[in-house]
C-alpha atoms as a printed R data frame, in Angstrom:
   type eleno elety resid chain resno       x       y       z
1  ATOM     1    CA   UNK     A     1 120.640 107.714 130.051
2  ATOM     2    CA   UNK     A     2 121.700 110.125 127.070
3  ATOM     3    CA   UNK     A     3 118.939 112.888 125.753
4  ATOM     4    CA   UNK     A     4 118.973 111.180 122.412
5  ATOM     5    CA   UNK     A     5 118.016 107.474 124.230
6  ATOM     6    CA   UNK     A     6 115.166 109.396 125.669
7  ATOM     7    CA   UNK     A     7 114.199 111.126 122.592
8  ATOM     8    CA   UNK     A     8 114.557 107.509 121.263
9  ATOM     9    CA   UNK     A     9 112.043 105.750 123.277
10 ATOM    10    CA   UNK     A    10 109.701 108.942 123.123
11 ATOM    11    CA   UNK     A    11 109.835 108.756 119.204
12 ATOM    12    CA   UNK     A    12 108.833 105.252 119.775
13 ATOM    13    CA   UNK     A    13 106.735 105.546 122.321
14 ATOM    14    CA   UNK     A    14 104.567 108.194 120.085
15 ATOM    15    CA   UNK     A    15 104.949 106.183 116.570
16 ATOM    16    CA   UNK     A    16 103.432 103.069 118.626
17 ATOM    17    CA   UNK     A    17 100.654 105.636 120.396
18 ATOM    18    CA   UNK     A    18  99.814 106.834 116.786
19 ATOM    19    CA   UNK     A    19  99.791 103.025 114.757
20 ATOM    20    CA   UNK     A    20  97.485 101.762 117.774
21 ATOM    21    CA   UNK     A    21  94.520 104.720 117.476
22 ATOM    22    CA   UNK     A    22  94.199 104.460 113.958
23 ATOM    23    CA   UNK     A    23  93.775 100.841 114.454
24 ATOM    24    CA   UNK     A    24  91.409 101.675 116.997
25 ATOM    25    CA   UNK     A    25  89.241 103.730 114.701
26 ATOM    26    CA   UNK     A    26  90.038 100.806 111.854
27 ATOM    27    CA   UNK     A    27  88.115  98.103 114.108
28 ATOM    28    CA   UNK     A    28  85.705 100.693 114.981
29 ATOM    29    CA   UNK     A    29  84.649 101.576 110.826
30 ATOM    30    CA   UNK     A    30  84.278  97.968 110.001
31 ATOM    31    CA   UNK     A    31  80.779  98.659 109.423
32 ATOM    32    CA   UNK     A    32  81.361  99.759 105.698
33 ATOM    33    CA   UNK     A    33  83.997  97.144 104.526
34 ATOM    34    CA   UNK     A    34  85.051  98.988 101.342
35 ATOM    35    CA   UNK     A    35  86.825 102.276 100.762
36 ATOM    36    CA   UNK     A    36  87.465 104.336  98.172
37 ATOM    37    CA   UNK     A    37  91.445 105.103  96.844
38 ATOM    38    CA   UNK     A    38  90.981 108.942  98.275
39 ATOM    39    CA   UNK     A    39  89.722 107.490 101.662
40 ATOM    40    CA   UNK     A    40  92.351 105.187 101.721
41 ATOM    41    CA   UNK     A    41  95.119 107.258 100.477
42 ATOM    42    CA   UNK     A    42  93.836 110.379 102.874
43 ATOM    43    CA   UNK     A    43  93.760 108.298 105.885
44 ATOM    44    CA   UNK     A    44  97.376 106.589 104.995
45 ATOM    45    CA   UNK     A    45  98.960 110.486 104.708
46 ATOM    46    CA   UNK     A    46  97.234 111.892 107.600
47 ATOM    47    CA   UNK     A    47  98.798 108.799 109.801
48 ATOM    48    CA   UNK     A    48 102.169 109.249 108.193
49 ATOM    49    CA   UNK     A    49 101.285 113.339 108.825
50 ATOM    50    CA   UNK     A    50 100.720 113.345 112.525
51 ATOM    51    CA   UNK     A    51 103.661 110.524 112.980
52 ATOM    52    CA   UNK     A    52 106.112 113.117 110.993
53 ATOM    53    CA   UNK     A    53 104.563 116.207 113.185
54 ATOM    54    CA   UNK     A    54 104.955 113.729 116.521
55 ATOM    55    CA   UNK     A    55 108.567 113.685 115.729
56 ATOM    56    CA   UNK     A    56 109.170 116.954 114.943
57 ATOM    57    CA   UNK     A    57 107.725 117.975 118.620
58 ATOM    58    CA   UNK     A    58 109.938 115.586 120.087
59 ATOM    59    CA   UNK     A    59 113.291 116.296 118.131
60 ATOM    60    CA   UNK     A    60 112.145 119.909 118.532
61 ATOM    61    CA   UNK     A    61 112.321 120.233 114.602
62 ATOM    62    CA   UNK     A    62 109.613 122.822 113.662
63 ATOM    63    CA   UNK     A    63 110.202 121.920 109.896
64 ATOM    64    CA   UNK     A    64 109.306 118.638 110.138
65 ATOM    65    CA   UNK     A    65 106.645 119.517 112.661
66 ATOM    66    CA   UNK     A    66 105.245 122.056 110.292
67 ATOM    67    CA   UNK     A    67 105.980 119.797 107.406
68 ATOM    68    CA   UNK     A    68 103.706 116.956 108.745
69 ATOM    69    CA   UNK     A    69 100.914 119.251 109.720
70 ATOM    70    CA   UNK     A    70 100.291 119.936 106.466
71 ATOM    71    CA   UNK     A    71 100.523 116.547 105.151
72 ATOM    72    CA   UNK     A    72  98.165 115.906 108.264
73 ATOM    73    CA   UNK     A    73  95.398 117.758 106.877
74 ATOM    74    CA   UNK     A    74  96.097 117.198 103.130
75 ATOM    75    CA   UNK     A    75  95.516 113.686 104.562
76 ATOM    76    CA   UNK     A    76  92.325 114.509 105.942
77 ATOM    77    CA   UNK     A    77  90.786 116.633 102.599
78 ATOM    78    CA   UNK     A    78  91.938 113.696 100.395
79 ATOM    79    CA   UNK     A    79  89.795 111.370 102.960
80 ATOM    80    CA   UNK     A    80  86.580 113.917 102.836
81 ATOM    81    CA   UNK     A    81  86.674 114.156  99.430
82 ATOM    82    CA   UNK     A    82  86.570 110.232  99.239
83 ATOM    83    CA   UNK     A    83  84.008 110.289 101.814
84 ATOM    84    CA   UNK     A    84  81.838 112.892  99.531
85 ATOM    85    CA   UNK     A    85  82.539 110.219  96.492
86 ATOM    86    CA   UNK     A    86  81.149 107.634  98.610
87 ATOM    87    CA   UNK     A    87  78.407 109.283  99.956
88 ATOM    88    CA   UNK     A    88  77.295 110.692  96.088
89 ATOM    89    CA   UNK     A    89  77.784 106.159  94.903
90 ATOM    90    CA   UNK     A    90  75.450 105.740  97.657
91 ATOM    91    CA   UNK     A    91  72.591 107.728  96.762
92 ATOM    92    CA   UNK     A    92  72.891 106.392  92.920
């Protein structure tokens, strides 16, 4: 089997990882049906973030690694700032 097969079904392998804990962590929020756009949005970029920084690791690219860091944790300020929002519509 060629490196790139096995970089393949790694980059799969992770992407698959990655879609199945966030719907973990979906089923486990179902508490509070509704979000916000920011927690929605934040929590769609830090899942496209870590899947971007997965790959990089694996294709040892340390651009696209660094490059979906960041969008990793803009992700996750976008998501605690609709979090704050929600939490300030709450106490109204």
């Amino acid at each position: 089997m060629k490196i790139t097969n096995i970089k393949s079904l790694v980059l799969t392998a992770a992407i698959v990882s990655t879609l199945c804990i966030f719907d973990i962590n979906a089923e486990e929020n179902q508490k509070e049906p509704f979000m916000n756009k920011d927690q929605v949005n934040g929590s769609v970029e830090e899942a496209k973030g870590k899947v971007k920084e997965v790959t990089g690791k694996i294709l040892d690219d340390k651009s696209m690694e660094t490059e979906g860091t960041i969008q990793k944790n803009v992700g996750k300020i976008q998501k605690g700032i609709g979090d704050i929002k929600e939490d300030i519509n709450k106490d109204k």
